[in-house]
ZADO-1210 file (C-alpha; in nm, 4 decimals, padded with zeros to 6 digits):
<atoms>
<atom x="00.0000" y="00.0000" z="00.0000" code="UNK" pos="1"/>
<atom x="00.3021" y="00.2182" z="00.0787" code="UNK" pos="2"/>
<atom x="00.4691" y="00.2124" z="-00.2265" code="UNK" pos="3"/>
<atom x="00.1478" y="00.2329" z="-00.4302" code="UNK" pos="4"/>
<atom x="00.1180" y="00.6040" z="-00.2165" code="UNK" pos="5"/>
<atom x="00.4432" y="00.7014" z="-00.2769" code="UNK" pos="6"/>
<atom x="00.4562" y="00.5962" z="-00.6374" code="UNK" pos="7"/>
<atom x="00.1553" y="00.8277" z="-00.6463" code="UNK" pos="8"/>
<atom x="00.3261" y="01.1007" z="-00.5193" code="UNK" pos="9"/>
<atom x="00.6294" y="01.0498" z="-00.7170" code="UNK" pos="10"/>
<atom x="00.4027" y="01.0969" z="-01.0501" code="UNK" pos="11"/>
<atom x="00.1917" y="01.3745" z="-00.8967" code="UNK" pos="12"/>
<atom x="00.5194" y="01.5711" z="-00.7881" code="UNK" pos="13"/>
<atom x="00.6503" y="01.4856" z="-01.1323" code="UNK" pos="14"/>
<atom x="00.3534" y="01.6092" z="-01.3107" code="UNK" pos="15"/>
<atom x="00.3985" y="01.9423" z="-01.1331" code="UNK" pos="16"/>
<atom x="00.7830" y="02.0225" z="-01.1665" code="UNK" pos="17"/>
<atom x="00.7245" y="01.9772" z="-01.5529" code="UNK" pos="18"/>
<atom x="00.4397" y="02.1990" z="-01.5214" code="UNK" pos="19"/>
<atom x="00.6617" y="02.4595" z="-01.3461" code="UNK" pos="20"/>
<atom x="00.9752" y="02.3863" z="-01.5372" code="UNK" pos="21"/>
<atom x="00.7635" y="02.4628" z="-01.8320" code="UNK" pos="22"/>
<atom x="00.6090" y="02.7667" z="-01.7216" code="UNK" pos="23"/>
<atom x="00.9931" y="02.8820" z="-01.6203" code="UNK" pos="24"/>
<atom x="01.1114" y="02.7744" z="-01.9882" code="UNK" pos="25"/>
<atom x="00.8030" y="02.9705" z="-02.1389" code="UNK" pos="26"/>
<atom x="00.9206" y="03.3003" z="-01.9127" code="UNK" pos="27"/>
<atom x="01.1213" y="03.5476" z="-02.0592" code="UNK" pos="28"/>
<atom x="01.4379" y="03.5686" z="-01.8770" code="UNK" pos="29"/>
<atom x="01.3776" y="03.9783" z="-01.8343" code="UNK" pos="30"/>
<atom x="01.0229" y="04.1484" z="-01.8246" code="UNK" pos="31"/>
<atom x="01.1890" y="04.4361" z="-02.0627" code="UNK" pos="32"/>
<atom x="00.9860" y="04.7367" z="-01.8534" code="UNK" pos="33"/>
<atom x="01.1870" y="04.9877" z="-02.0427" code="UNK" pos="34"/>
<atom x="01.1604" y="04.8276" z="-02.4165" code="UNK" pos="35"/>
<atom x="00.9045" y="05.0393" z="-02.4786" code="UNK" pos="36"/>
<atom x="01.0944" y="05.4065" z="-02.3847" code="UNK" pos="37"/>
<atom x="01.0558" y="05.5899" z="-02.6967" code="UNK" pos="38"/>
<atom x="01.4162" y="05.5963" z="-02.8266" code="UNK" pos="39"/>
<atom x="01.4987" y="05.9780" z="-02.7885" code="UNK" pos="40"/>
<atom x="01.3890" y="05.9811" z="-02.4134" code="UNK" pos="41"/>
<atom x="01.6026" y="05.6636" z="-02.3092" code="UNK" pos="42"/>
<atom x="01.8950" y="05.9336" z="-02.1778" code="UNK" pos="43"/>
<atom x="01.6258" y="06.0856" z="-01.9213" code="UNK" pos="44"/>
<atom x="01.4264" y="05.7541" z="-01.8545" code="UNK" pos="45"/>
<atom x="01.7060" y="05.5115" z="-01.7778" code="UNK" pos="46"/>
<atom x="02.0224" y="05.6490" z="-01.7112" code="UNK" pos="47"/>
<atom x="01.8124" y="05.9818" z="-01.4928" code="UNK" pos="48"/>
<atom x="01.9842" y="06.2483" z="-01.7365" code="UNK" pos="49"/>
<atom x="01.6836" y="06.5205" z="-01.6982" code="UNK" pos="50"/>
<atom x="01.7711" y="06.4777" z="-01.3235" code="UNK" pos="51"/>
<atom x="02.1179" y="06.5355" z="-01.3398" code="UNK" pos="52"/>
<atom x="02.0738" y="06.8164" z="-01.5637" code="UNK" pos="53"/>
<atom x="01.8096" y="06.9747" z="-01.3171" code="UNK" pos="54"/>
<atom x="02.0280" y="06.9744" z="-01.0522" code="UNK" pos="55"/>
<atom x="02.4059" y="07.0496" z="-01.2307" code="UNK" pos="56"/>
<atom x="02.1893" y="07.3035" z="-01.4661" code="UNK" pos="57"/>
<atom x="02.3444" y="07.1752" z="-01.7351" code="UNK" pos="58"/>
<atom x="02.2619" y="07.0232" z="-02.0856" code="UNK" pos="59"/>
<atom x="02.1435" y="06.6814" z="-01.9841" code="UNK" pos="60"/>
<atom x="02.4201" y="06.3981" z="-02.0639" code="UNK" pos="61"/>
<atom x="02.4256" y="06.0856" z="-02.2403" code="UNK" pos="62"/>
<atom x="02.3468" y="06.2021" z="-02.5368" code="UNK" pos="63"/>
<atom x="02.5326" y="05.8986" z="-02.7278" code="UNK" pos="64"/>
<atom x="02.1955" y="05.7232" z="-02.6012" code="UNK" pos="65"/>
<atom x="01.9333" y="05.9264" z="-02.7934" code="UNK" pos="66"/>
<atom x="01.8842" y="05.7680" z="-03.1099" code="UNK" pos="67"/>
<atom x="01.7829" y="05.9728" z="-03.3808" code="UNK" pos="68"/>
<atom x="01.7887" y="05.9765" z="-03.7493" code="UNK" pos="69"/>
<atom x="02.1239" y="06.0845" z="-03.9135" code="UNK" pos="70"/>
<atom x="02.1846" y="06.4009" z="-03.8539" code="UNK" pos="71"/>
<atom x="02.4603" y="06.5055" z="-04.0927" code="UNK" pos="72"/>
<atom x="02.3704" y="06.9045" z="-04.0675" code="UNK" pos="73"/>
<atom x="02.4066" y="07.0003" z="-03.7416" code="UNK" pos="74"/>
<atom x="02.6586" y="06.8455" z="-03.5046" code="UNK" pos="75"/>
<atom x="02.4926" y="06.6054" z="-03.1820" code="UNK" pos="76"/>
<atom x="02.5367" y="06.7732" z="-02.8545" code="UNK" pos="77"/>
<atom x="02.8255" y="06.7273" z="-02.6289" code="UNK" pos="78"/>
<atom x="02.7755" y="06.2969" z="-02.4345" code="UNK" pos="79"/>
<atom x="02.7910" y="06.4740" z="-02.1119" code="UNK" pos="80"/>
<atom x="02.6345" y="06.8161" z="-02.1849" code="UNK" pos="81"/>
<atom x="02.8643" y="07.0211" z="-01.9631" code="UNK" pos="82"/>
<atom x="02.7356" y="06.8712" z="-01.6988" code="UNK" pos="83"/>
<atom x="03.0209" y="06.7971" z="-01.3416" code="UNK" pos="84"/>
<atom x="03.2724" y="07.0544" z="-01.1975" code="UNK" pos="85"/>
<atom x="03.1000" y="07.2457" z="-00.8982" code="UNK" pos="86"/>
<atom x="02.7551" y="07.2004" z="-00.9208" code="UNK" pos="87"/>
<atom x="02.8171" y="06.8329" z="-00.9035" code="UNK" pos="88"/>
<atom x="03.0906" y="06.8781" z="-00.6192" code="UNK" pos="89"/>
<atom x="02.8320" y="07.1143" z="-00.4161" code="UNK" pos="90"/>
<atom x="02.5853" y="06.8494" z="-00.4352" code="UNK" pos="91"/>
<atom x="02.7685" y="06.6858" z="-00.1705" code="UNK" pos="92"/>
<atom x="02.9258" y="06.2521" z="-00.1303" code="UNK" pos="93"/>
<atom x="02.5432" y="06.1170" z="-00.1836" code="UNK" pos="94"/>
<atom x="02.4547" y="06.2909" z="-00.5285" code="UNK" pos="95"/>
<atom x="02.7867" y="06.2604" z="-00.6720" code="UNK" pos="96"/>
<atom x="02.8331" y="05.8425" z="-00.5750" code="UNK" pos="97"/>
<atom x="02.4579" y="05.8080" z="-00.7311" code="UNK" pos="98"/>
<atom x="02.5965" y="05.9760" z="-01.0616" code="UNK" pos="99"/>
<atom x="02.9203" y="05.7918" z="-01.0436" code="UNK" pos="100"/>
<atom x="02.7015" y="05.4348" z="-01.0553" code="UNK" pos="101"/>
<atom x="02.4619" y="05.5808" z="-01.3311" code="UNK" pos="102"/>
<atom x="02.7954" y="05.7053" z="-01.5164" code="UNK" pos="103"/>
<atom x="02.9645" y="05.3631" z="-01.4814" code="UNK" pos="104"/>
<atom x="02.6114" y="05.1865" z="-01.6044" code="UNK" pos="105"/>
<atom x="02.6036" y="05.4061" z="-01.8975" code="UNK" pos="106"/>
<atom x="03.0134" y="05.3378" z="-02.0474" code="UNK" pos="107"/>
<atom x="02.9107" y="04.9841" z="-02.0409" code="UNK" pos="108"/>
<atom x="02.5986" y="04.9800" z="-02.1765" code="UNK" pos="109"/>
<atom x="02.7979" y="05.2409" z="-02.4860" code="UNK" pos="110"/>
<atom x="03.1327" y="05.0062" z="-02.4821" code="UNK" pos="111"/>
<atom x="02.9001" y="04.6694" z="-02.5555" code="UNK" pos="112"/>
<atom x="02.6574" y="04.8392" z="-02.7749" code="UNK" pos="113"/>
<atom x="02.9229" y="04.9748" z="-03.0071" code="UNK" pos="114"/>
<atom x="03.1693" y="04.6574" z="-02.9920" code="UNK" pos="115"/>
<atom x="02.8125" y="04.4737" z="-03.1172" code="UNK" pos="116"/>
<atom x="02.7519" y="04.7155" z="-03.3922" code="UNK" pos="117"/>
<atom x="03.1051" y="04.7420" z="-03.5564" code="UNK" pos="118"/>
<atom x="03.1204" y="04.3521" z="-03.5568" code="UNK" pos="119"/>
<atom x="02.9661" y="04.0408" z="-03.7440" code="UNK" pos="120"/>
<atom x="02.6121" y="04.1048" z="-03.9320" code="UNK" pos="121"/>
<atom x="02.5627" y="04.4685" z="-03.7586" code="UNK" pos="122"/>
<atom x="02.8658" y="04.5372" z="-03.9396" code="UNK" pos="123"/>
<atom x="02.7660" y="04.3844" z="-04.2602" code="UNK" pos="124"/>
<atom x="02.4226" y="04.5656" z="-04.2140" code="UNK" pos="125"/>
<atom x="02.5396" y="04.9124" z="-04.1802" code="UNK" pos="126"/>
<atom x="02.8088" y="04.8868" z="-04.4529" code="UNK" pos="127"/>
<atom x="02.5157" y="04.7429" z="-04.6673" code="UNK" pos="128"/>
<atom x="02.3155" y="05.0963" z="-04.5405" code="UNK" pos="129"/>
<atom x="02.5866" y="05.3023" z="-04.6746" code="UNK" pos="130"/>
<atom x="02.5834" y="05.1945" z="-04.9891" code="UNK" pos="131"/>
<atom x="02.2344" y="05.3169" z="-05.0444" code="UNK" pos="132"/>
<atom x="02.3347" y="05.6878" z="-04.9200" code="UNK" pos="133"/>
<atom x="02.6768" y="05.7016" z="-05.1097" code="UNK" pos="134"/>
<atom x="02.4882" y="05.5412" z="-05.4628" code="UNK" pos="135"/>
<atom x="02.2462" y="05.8411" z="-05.3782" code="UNK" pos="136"/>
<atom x="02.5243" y="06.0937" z="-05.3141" code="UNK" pos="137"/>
<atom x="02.7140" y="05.9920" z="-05.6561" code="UNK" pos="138"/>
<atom x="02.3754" y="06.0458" z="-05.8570" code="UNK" pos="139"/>
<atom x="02.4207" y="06.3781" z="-05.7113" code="UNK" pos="140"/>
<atom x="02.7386" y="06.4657" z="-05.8341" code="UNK" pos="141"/>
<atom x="02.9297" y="06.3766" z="-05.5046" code="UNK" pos="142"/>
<atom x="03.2683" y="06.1360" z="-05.5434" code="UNK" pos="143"/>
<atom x="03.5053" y="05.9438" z="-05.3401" code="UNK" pos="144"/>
<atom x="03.7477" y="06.1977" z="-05.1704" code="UNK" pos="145"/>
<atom x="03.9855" y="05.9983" z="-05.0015" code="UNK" pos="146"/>
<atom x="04.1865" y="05.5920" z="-05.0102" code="UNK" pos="147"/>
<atom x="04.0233" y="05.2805" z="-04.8930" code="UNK" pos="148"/>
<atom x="03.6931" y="05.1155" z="-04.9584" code="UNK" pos="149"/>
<atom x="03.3937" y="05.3518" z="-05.0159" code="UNK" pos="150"/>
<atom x="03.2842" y="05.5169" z="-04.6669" code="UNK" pos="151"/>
<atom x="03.1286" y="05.7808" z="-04.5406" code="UNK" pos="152"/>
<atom x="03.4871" y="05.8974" z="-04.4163" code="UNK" pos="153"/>
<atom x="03.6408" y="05.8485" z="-04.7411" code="UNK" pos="154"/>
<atom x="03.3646" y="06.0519" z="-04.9512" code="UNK" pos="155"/>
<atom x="03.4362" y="06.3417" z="-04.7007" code="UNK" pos="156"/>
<atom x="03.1001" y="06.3240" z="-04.5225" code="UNK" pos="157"/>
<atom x="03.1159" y="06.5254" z="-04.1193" code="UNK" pos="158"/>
<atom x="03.4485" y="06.7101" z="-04.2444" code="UNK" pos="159"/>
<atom x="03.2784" y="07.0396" z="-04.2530" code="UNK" pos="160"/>
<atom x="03.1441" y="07.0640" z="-04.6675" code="UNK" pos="161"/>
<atom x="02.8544" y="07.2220" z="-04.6214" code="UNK" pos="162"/>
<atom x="02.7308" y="07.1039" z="-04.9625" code="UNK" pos="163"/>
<atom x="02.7927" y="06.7765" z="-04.9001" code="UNK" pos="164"/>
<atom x="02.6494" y="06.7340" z="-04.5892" code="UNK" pos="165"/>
<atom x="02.3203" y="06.8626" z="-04.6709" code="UNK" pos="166"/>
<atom x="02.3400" y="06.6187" z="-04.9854" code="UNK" pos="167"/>
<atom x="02.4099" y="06.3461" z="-04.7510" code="UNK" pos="168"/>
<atom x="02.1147" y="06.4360" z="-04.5106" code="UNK" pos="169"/>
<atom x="01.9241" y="06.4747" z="-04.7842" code="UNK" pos="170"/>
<atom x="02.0342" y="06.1232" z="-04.9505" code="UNK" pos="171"/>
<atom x="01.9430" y="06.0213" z="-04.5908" code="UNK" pos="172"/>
<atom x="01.5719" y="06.1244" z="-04.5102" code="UNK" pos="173"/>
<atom x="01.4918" y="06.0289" z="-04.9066" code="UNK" pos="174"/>
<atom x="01.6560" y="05.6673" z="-04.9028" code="UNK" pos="175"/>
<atom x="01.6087" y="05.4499" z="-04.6669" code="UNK" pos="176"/>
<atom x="01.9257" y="05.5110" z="-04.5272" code="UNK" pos="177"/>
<atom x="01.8148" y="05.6962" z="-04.2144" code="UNK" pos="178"/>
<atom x="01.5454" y="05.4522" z="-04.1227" code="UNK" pos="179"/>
<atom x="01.7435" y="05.1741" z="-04.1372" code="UNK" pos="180"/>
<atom x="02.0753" y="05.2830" z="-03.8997" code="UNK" pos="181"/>
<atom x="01.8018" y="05.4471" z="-03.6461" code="UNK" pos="182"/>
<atom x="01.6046" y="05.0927" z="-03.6539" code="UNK" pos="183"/>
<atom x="01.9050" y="04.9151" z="-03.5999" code="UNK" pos="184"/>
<atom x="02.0843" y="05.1002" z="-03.3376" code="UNK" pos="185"/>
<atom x="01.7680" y="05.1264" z="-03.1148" code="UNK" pos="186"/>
<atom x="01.7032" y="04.7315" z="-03.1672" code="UNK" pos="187"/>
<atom x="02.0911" y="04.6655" z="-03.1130" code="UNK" pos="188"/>
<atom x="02.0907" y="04.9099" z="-02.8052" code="UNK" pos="189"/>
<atom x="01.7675" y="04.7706" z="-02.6656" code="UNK" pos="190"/>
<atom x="01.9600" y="04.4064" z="-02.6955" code="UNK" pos="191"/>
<atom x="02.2375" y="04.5556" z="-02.4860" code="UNK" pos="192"/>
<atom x="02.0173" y="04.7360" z="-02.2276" code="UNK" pos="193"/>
<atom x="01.8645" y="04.3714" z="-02.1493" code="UNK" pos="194"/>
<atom x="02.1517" y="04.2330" z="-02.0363" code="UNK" pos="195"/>
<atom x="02.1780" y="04.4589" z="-01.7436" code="UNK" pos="196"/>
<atom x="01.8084" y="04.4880" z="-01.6411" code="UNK" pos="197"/>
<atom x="01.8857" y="04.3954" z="-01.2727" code="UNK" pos="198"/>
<atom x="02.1258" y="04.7030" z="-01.2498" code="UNK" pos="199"/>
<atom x="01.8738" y="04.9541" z="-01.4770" code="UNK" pos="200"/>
<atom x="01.6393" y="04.8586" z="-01.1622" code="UNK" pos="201"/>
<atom x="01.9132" y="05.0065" z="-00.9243" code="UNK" pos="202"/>
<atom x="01.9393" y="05.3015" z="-01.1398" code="UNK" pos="203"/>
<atom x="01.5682" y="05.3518" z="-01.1067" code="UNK" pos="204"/>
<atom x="01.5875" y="05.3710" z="-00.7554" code="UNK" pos="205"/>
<atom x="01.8194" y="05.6361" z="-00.7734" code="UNK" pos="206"/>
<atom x="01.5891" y="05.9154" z="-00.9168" code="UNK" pos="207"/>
<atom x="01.4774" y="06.0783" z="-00.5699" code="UNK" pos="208"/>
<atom x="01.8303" y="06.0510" z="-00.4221" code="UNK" pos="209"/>
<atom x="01.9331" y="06.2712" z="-00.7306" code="UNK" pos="210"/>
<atom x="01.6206" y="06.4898" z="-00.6694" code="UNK" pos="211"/>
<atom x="01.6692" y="06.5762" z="-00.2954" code="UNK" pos="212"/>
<atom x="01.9459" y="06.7653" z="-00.4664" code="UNK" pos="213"/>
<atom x="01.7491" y="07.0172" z="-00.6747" code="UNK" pos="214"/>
<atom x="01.7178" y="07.3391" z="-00.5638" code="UNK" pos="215"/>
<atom x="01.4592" y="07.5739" z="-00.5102" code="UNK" pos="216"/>
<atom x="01.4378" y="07.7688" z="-00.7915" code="UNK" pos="217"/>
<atom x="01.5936" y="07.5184" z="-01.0224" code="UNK" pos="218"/>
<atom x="01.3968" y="07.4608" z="-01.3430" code="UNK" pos="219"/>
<atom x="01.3803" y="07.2870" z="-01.6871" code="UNK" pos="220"/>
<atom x="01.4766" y="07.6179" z="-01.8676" code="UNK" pos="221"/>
<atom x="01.7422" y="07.6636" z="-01.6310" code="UNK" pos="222"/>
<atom x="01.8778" y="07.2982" z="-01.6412" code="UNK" pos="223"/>
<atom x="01.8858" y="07.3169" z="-01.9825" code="UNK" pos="224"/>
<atom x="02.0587" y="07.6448" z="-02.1092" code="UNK" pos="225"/>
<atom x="02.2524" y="07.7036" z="-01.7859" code="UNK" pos="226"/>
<atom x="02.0826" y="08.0054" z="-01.6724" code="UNK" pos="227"/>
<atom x="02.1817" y="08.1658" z="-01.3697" code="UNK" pos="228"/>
<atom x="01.8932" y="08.1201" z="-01.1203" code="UNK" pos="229"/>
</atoms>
């Protein structure tokens, strides 16, 4: 009679860890919360840059994390947007250890999100994007400049021609050019950012310890132009 019972309870307890172990396998590893940040707001939403611009009154860093279309026109703003020196210093051990971890988040995040584009098929697929903008640059009268293999370096693109860079931006938002290196680095990026969900939750809880440290006064139009207050 015993072993009937406990060969019962051997197939019930089996039935249930390959219910559970399926329900674990079917899972996803990472709940993604912040997949759906609209790509130009991940700066301020993940790594807290409209805090730390409130309070440094400063243009709000990590700007290497808003993806936009090409911009070939006007130059991207400065990755840390002034932001450090006093104001941070004033701010006192608390604030400027919470920026430190946010800072250190952010390098990795950029260092494995870069290494991952310039290697293997992200490679391939943004070489295979450039060769739509430079065919469209060429049927506008625009040639290789300088040695190599054909590149946006080596047809002179970002080296100041103002001609050629609103060709370029042009060739850009006509092709598909733009669409397709803005899908890809905010899929690629997104990739990265989901290996490191467990410390993006850390970051999160790091918003009001930043915002203790704004000061009366202190505003967006402030923060952002480094007004006097």
């Amino acid at each position: 009679m015993l072993g009937g019972i406990v060969g019962v309870t051997r197939f019930v307890l089996s039935a249930l860890l390959i219910s559970v172990s399926g329900c674990a396998a079917s899972k996803p590893a990472t709940d993604f919360t912040y997949q759906d940040v609209p790509a130009e707001h991940i700066a301020d939403r993940i790594f807290l840059a409209d805090t730390i611009a409130e309070v440094e009154r400063c243009e709000a860093p990590f700007a290497d994390v808003r993806v936009v279309r090409p911009n070939f026109v006007s130059p991207p703003p400065p990755v840390d947007g002034g932001c450090g020196g006093k104001a941070r210093a004033a701010a006192g051990p608390e604030y400027v250890d919470a920026v430190s971890r946010i800072t250190a988040l952010h390098d990795t995040v950029v260092t494995e999100w870069n290494a991952r584009l310039k290697a293997g098929p992200e490679a391939a697929e943004t070489r295979a994007a450039e060769v739509t903008l430079l065919r469209c640059l060429e049927r506008a009268g625009f040639t290789q400049r300088g040695p190599g293999d054909p590149s946006l370096e080596s047809y002179g693109i970002g080296s100041g021609d103002v001609a050629l860079n609103n060709a370029a931006q042009k060739c850009s938002d006509l092709s598909d050019y733009g669409y397709r290196i803005a899908s890809q680095r905010i899929r690629t990026l997104r990739s990265v950012l989901g290996r490191h969900e467990a410390e993006i939750t850390e970051i999160a809880k790091l918003r009001p310890v930043l915002a203790r440290h704004v000061r009366p006064g202190d505003g967006p139009d402030g923060a952002r132009f480094g007004l006097p207050q």
